[in-house]
C-alpha positions as CSV (number, residue, x, y, z in Angstrom):
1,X,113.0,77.6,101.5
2,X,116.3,78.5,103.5
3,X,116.1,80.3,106.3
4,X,117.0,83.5,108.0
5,X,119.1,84.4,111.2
6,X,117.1,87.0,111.4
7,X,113.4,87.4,112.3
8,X,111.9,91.0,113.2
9,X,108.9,92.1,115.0
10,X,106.5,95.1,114.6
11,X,104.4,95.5,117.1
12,X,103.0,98.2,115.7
13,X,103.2,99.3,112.3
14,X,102.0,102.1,110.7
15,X,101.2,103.7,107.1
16,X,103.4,106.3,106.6
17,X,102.1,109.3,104.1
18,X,103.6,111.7,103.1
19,X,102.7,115.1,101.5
20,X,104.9,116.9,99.2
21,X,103.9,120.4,99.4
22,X,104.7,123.9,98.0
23,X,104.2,127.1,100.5
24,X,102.1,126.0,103.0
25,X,99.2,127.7,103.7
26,X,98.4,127.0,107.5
27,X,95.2,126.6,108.0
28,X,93.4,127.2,104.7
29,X,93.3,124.8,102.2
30,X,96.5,123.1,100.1
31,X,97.1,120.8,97.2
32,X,99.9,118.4,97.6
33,X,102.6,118.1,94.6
34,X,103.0,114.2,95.2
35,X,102.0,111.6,97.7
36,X,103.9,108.7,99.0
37,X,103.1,105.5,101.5
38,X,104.7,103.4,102.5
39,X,104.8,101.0,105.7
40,X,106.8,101.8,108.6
41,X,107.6,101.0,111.8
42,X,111.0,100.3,113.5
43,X,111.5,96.2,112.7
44,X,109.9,96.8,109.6
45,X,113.1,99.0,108.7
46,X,115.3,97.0,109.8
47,X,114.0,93.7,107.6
48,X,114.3,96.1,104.8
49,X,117.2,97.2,105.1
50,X,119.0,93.6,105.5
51,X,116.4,92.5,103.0
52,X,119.3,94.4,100.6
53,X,122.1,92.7,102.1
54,X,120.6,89.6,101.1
55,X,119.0,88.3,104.4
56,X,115.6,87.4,104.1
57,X,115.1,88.6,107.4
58,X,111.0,88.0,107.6
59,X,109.5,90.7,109.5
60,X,106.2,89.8,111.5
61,X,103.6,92.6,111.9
62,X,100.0,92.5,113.4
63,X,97.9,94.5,111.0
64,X,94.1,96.0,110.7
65,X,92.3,93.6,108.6
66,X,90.2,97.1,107.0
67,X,93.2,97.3,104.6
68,X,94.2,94.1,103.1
69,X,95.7,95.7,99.9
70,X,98.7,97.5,101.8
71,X,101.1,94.9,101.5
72,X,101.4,95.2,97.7
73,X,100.2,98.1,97.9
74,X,103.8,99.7,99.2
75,X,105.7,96.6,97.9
76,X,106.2,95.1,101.8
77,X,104.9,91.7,100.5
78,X,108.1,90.1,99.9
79,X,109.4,90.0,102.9
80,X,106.9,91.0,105.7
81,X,104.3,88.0,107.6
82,X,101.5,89.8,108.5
83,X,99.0,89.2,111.4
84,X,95.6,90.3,110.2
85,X,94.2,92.1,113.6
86,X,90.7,93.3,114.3
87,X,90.1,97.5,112.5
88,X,92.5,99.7,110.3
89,X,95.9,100.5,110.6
90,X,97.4,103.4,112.2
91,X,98.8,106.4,110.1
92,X,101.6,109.2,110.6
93,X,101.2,112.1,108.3
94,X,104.4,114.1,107.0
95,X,103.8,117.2,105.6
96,X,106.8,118.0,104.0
97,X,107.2,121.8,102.6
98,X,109.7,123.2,99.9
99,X,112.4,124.9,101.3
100,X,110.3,124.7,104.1
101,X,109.7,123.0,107.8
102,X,109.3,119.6,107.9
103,X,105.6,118.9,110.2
104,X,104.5,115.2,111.5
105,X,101.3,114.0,113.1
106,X,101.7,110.5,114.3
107,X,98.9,108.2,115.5
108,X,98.8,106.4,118.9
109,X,99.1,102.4,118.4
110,X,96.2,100.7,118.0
111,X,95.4,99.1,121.1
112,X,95.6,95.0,120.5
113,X,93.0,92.3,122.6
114,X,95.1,89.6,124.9
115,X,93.9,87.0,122.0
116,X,95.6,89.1,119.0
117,X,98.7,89.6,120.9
118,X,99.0,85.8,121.7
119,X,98.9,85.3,118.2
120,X,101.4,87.7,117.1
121,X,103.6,85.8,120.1
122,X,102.8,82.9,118.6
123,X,103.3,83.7,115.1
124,X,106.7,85.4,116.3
125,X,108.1,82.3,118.1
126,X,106.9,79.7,114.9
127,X,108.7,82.0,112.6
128,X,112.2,82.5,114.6
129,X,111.8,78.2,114.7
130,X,110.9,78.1,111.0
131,X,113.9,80.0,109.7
132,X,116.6,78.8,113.0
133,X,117.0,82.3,113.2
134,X,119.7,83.3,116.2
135,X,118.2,86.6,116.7
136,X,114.9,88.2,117.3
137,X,114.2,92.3,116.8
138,X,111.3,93.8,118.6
139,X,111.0,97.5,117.5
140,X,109.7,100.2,117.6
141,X,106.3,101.3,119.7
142,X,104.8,98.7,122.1
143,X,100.6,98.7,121.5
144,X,98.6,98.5,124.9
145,X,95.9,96.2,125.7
146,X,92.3,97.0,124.4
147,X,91.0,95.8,128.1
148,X,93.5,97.2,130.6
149,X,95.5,99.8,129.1
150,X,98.8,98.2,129.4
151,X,101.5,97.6,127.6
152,X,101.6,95.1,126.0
153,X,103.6,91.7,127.7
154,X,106.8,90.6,125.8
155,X,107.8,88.0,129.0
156,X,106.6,85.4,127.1
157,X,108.6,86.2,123.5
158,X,111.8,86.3,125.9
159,X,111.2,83.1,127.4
160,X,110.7,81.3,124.6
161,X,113.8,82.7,122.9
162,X,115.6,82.0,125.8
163,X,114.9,78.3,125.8
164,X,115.4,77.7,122.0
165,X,119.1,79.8,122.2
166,X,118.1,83.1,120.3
167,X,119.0,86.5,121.4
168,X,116.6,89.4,121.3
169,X,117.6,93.1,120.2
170,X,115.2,95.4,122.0
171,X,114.9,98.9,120.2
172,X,111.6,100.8,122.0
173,X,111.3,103.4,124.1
174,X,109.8,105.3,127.0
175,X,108.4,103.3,129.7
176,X,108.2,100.4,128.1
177,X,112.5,100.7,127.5
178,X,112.9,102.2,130.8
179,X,111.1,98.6,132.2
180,X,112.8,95.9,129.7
181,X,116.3,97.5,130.3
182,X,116.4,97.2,134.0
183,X,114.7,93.2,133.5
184,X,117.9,92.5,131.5
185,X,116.7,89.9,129.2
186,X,117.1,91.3,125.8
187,X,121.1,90.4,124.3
188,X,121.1,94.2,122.6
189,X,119.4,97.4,122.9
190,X,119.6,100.5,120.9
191,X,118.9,103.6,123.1
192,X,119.6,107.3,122.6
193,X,121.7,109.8,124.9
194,X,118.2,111.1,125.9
195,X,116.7,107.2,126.4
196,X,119.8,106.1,127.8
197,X,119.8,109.2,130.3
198,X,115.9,108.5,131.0
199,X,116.5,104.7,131.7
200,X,119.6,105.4,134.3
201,X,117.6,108.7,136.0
202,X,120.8,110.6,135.2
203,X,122.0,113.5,132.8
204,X,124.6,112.5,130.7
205,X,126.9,115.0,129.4
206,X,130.4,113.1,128.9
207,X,131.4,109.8,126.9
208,X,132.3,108.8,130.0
209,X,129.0,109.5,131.3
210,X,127.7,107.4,128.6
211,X,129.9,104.3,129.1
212,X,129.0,104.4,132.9
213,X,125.4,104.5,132.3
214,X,125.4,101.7,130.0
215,X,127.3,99.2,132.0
216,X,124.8,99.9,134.5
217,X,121.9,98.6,132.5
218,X,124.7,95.6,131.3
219,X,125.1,94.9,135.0
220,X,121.1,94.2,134.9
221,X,121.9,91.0,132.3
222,X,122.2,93.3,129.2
223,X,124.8,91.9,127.1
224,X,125.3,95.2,124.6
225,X,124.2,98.5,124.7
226,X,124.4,100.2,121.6
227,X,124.2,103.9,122.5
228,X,123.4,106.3,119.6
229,X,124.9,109.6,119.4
230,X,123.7,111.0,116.8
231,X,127.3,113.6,116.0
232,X,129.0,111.6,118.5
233,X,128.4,108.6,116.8
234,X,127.7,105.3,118.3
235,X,129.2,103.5,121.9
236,X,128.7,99.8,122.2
237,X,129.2,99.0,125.5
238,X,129.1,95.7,127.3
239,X,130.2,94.4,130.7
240,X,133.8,94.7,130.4
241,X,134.6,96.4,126.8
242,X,133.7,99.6,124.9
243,X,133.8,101.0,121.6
244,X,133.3,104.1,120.2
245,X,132.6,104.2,116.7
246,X,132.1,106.8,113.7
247,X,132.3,107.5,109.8
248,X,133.2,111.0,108.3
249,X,130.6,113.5,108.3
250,X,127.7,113.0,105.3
251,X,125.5,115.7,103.4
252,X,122.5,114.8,105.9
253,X,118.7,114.9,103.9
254,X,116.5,112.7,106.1
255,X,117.6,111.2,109.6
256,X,113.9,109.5,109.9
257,X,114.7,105.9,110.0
258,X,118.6,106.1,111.0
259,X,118.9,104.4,113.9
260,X,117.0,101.5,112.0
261,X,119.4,101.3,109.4
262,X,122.1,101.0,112.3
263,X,120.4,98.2,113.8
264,X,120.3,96.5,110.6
265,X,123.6,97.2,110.2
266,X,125.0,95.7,113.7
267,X,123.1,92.7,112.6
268,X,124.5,92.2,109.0
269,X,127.8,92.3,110.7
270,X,127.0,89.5,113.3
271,X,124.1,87.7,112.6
272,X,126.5,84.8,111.0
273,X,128.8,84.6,113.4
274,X,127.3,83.6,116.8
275,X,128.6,81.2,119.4
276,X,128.2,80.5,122.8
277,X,129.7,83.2,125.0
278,X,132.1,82.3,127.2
279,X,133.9,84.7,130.0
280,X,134.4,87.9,128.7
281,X,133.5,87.2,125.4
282,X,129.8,87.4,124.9
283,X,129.3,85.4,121.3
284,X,129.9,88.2,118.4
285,X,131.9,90.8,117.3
286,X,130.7,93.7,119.2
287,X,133.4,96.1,117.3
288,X,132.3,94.6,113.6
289,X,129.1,95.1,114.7
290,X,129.0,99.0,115.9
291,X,131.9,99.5,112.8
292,X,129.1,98.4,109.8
293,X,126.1,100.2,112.3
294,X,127.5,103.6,111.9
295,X,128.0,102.9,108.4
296,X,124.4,101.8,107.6
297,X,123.2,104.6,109.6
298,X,125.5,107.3,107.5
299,X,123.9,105.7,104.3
300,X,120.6,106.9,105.6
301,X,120.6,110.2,106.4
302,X,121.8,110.8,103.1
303,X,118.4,108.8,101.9
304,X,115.0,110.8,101.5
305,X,112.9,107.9,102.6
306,X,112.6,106.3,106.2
307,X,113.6,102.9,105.0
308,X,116.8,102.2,103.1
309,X,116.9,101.9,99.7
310,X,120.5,100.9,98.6
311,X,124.0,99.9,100.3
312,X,125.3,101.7,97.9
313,X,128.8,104.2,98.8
314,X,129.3,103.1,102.2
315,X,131.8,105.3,104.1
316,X,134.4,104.7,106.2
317,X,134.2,103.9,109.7
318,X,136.9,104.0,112.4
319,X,136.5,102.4,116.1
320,X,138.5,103.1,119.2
321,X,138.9,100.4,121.5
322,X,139.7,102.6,124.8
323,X,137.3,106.0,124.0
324,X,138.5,109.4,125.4
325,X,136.1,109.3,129.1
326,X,136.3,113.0,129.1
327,X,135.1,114.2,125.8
328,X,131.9,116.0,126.4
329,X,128.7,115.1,124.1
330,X,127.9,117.6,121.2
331,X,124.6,116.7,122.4
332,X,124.6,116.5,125.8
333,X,121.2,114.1,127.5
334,X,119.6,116.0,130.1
335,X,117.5,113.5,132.6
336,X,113.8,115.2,133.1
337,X,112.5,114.2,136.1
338,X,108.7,115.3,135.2
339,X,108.9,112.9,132.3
């Protein structure tokens, strides 16, 4: 069995349904066209979606042991190692209307005991030694403890990747981002203008705004921050260096699941070629990287589905090595303090 650079980690997936209906009738009673499930979560995307670039990319997730059919069930057996974890598994509903609104309901995580998380560590840190991966994902939402209400501890995932050489890409958010980011031990993260603005305390409403506010979480140890735009595109940013990049616009159908697909994409681009970094250089090609995010990203909006389903007519992307500071945002971040 060969291995992957790649390992991913969902710490807490869920079934995602979705209902296909015509003219909603809000509260009364509706029949839905067609159903479809399939399993989601944010490192589950991303294995998929290098699972088609050919990396096998095995993605760990803890899962409720009161559905062990799921797997096959939505064709996730290939390439996902799953932790079977006390109860059922969580599920966000889409109710998706012709012509009409789009409406989600999303569960809470299931809360995980200090046991099952130890084992989905452990599990986690067997599989990255297994495959001599060089990077490990954790994304999406973090589960609390059943017995404190915490979050759940990922100290322990970055020390061990720390002393076997591999560097983590952190894509979460909320506290648990706001937290990680300023600790500095994750090599990449993925934040929004609105999770970047939220980390820093700051509104951000030029790309200068955005470069400043990222080298301030880089100055905490980040190496990368990869900060996604959405119409602006994508900034990677590290210590000394930035990059702006974009494709040409796209005919958008579904953006649920893009900023997976541009993770995956970052990685495609540089999971083969890391070395030690050395001065300013920190070990890959940050502007390959951000070039072949943005075009993995543009591939699936144009996708109905929140995971990727082909490579197929990737656009263009240009990068600029010395952005325009002053441009404002299309979508300026404004920093809530209540939040």
């Amino acid at each position: 069995m060969t291995g992957s650079p790649i390992v991913t980690l969902t710490p807490a997936p869920t079934l995602d349904r979705t209902y296909f209906v015509h003219n909603l009738d809000e509260g009364g009673v509706n029949r839905a066209d067609s159903v479809a499930e399939e399993l989601a979560g944010k490192g589950i995307n991303v294995s998929r979606g290098l699972h088609l670039a050919g990396f096998k990319a095995p993605g760990i997730v803890p899962i409720g042991n009161a559905d062990p059919g799921v797997l096959d069930r939505t064709g996730s057996s290939g390439f996902l190692t799953p932790l079977w974890v006390e109860g059922t598994l969580r599920v966000s509903t889409t109710i998706v209307e012709k012509d009409g609104p789009t409406t989600k309901v999303n569960e809470a995580p299931r809360p995980l005991s200090e046991e099952d998380w130890k084992s989905v560590v452990e599990l986690t840190i067997n599989t990255v030694k297994e495959n001599g991966a060089k990077w490990l994902v954790i994304a999406g939402a973090l589960p609390v403890y059943k017995s404190s209400g915490s979050y759940v501890d990922l100290e322990p995932l970055f020390t061990a990747m720390k002393d076997l050489g591999v560097r983590v890409a952190l894509d979460t958010s909320g506290e648990p981002l706001n937290y990680w980011a300023r600790r500095g031990l994750a090599a990449v993260i993925k934040p929004n203008a609105e999770e970047l603005a939220s980390a820093v305390g700051r509104t951000l409403k030029t790309v200068g705004d955005v470069i400043d506010a990222a080298r301030q979480l880089c100055e905490h140890g980040i190496e990368c921050v990869l900060a996604s735009l959405g119409a602006d595109g994508m900034i990677a940013v590290t210590r000394t260096h930035e990059w702006a990049a974009r494709t040409p616009p796209v005919k958008v159908i579904n953006t649920v699941g893009a900023g997976d697909a541009t993770m995956a994409g970052f990685l495609s681009a540089v999971a083969a070629d890391t070395r030690p970094a050395v001065g300013d250089d920190i070990g890959y090609d940050v502007p390959k990287g951000v070039a072949t995010a943005v075009q993995w990203g543009a591939i699936a909006v144009t996708q109905p589905s929140s995971g990727l389903e082909n490579l197929d007519h990737m656009p263009s992307s240009s990068v600029t090595a010395e952005p325009d500071r002053s441009a404002l945002l299309e979508e300026p971040a404004v920093f809530q303090h209540n939040h």
